[in-house]
N, C-alpha and C positions, 0 to 999 in steps of 0.2 A: 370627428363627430359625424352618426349617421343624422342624414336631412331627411325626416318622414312626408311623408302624402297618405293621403288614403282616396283610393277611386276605385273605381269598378268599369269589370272588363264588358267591353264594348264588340271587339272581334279579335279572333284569332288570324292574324295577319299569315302566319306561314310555321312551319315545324322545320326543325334537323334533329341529328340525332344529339339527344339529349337534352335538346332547349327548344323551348316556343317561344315565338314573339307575336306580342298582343296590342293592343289597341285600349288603352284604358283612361278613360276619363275621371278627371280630377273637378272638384268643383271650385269653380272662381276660375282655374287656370287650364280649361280645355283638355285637349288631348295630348297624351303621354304617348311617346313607342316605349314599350314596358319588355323585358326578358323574365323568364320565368324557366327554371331549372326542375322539372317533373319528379326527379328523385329526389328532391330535396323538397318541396313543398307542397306533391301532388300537380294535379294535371288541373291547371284554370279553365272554365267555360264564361262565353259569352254570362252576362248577369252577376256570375262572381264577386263577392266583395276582397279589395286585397289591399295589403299594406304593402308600400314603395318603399325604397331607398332612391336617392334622387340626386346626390351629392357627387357624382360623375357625371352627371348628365349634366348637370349647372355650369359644371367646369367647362363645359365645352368639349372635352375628352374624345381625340378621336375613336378610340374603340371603347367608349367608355359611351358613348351614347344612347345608353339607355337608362331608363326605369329601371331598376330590379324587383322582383316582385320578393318580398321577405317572407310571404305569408297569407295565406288564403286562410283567415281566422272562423268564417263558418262553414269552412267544409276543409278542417285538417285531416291529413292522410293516416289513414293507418299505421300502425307502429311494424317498422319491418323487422324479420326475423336480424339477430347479429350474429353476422358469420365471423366476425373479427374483433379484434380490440383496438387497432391502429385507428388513430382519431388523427384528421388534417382539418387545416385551419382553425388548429387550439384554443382552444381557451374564447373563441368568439363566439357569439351568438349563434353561430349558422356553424359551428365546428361541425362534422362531419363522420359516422363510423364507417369505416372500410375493412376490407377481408384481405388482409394485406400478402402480399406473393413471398416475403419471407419465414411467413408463419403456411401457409398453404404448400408449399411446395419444399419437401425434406432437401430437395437436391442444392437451392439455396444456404443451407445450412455450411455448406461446407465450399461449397464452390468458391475458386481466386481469381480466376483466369476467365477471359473469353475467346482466348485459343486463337490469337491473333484478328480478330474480327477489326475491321476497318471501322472506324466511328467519327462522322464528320460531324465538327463540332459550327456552330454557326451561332450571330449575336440575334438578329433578329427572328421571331416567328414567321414574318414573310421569306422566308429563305427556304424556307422547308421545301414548297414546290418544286422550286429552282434546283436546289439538292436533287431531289429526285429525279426531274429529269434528265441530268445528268447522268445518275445513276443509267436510268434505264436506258440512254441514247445508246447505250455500248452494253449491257445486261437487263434485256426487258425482264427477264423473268428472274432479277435476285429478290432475296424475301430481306424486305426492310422492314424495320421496326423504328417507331418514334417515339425517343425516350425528351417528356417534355417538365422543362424543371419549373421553377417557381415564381421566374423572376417577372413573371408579366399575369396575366389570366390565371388564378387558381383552380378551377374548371375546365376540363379539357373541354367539355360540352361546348364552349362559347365559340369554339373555332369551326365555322362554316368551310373554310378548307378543311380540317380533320377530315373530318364527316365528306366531304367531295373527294379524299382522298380515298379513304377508305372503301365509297360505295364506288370507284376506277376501279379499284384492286392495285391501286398504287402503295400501299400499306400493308402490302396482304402478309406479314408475320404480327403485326398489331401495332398498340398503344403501350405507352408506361409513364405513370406518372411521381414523380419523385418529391420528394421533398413537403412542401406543405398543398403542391398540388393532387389534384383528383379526378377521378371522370374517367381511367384510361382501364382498359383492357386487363390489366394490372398494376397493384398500387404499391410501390416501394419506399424504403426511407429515404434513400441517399440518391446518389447518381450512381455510388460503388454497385448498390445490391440491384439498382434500373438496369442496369450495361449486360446484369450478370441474368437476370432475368430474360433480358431481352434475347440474351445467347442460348442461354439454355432451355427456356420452359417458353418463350416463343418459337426458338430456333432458327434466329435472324440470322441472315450471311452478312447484314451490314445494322449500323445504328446509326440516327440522326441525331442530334443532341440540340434543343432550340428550346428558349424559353417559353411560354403561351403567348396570344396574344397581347397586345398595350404594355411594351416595356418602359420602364419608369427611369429617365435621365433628367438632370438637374443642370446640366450645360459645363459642369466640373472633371475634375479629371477622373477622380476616383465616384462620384457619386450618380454610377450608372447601372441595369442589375446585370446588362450584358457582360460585367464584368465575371459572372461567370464562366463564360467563353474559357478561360483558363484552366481554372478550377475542372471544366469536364475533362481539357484537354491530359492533367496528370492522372485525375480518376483512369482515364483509358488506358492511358501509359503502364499505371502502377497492376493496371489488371491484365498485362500484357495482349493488350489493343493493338491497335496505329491508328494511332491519331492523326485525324487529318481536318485540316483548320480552313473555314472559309473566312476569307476578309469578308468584310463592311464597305463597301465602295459605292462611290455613287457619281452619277453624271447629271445628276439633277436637282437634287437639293440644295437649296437657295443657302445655306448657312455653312460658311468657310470650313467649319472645322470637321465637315462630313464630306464636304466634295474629294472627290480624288479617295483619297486612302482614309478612312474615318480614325480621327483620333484614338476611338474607341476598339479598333482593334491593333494598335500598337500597344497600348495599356494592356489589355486583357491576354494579346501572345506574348509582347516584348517585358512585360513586368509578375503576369501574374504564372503564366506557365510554365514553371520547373521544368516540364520534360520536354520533349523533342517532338517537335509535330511536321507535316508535311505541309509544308502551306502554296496552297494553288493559287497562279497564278497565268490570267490569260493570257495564251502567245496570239495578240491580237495586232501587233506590230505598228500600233500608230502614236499620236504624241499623246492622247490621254493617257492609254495602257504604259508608254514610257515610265509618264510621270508615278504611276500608281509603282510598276517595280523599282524607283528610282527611292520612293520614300518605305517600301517593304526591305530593301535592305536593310534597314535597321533590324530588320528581324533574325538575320544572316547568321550571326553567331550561335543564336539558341535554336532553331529550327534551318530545317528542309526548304528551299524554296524552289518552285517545282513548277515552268511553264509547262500548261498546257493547253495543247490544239485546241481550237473551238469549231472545226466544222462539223457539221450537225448539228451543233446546240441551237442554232435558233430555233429550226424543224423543229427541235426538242421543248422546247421553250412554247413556242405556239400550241404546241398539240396537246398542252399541260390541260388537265380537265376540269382543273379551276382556276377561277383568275387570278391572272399575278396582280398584284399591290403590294406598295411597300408605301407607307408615309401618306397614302392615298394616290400615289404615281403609280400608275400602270407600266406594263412593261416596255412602250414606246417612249413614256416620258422618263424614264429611269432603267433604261436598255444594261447597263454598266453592273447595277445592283443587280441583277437575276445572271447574266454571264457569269459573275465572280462565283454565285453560289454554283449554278451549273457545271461550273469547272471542277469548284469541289467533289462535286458527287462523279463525274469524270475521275477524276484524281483514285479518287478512294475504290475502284473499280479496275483499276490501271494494274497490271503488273510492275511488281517493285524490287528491285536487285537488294 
């Protein structure tokens, strides 16, 4: 159920690309930090009157901390021209028309392959950085593309990294967004036809695969959305990829079943990935990192498991031009989770016999 408010905007706290955040008061209950998406509901001014969603915010939600604004009702936006038919987030009130890249581009029509392109798959949206860096510690200059699926943030807009990465020139072959996601550079159905865009009509040397922001886990085995970590991983496979797989690790998160090796990516490689992935692994050589390849063997039979070096990743890691966060731990508090991703993006960069 949405929880309404109505208040009006008070300041405009700050911009990125594609989202403002605002200042809006509500009456009886003070001041909201409010989000508001420009292409979907126009651009709010100080004065504005606007209709909230609020039922994230209640929750407590770490990335879910805001207002939303649903609706600026006396000064609605213009009707924009429609270059497509592809509608994401169906059937909702706020569904969405897009100009979708397999109806835009004929070369998608036909296309199977993406000609062996490296494609690191990863559970969390905090991983992206880290991926990257990686990446560039050993190729500053490949063109990566981030193909980002559904399972967190529908908005690519919401991600204040994106947008940090993008204006680095850390992204510099684009965005894709799949699934019921939107917001990116271009908009596809699947992950098959994201991967294939992202090769062809961006003309990525590498792809990232992460969901958006605030991914949704229930504490169960199966009931987490990182469980597509898998699922991208045979998409790649099947479009003659290499897959290459970042664990989920962590040296700081207070709850058993994430420390070390997270439950969640032995589900996601060891159960739900059919095909053969590389999976990185830091040769870091002390009893944490032990322990982390000691429980990754289970992975041994269906995948590749693949130590590698970590000198220069921290440099790498540092010099990152937006902040690492994962869970709200920075990269001093949760050092473990940003190596593993970095490694990947190392890995997938690596020449491979």
């Amino acid at each position: 159920m949405i929880r309404w408010r109505r208040g009006r905007v008070t300041a405009v706290r700050r911009e990125w690309r594609g989202a403002t955040e605002l200042e809006v008061t509500v009456q009886d209950e003070g001041l909201f930090r409010a989000l508001a998406y420009p292409d979907l509901v126009g651009t709010p001014e100080p004065g504005d009157e606007v209709l909230l969603s609020v039922g994230a915010l209640e929750l407590g939600l770490g990335t879910g901390g805001y207002a939303l604004v649903v609706a600026i009702p006396e000064r609605l936006p213009e009707d924009a021209p429609l270059a497509g038919h592809m509608v994401k987030a169906r059937y909702t009130p706020m569904q969405t028309l897009v100009d979708g890249a397999e109806e835009r581009h004929p070369q998608l029509a036909t296309a199977t392959s993406v000609d062996g392109m490296p494609v690191v798959v990863a559970d969390l949206h905090s991983a992206l950085p880290a991926v990257l860096a990686g990446i560039r510690a050993d190729q500053p200059s490949a063109r990566i593309a981030y193909v980002m699926t559904d399972g967190g943030a529908l908005p690519l807009w919401f991600s204040r990294t994106v947008d940090g990465l993008r204006s680095a020139g850390w992204l510099a072959a684009g965005t894709v967004t799949v699934g019921q996601a939107f917001g990116g550079d271009l908009e596809c159905v699947t992950v098959h036809s994201g991967l294939l865009a992202a090769r062809h009509v961006l003309d990525a040397d590498i792809a990232v695969v992460t969901q958006g922001p605030g991914n949704l886990g229930t504490g169960s085995v199966w009931g987490f959305s990182g469980v597509a970590c898998g699922e991208a991983v045979n998409a790649a496979a099947v479009l003659n990829g290499r897959p290459v797989a970042a664990l989920r690790v962590s040296s700081g998160d207070p709850r058993e079943r994430h420390r070390g090796l997270s439950h969640h990516s032995l589900t996601a490689y060891g159960q739900v990935a059919l095909a053969r992935a590389e999976v990185a692994l830091p040769e870091a050589g002390d009893a944490f990192w032990d322990g982390v390849a000691a429980r990754a063997a289970e992975l041994a039979d269906r995948h590749t498991l693949v130590r590698v070096p970590v000198d220069g990743l921290d440099a790498a890691l540092r010099a990152c031009p937006v902040p690492l966060s994962t869970m709200g731990r920075g990269l001093d508090a949760d050092y473990a989770a940003f190596l593993a991703s970095a490694c990947a993006g190392r890995l997938a960069v690596a020449d491979r016999v």
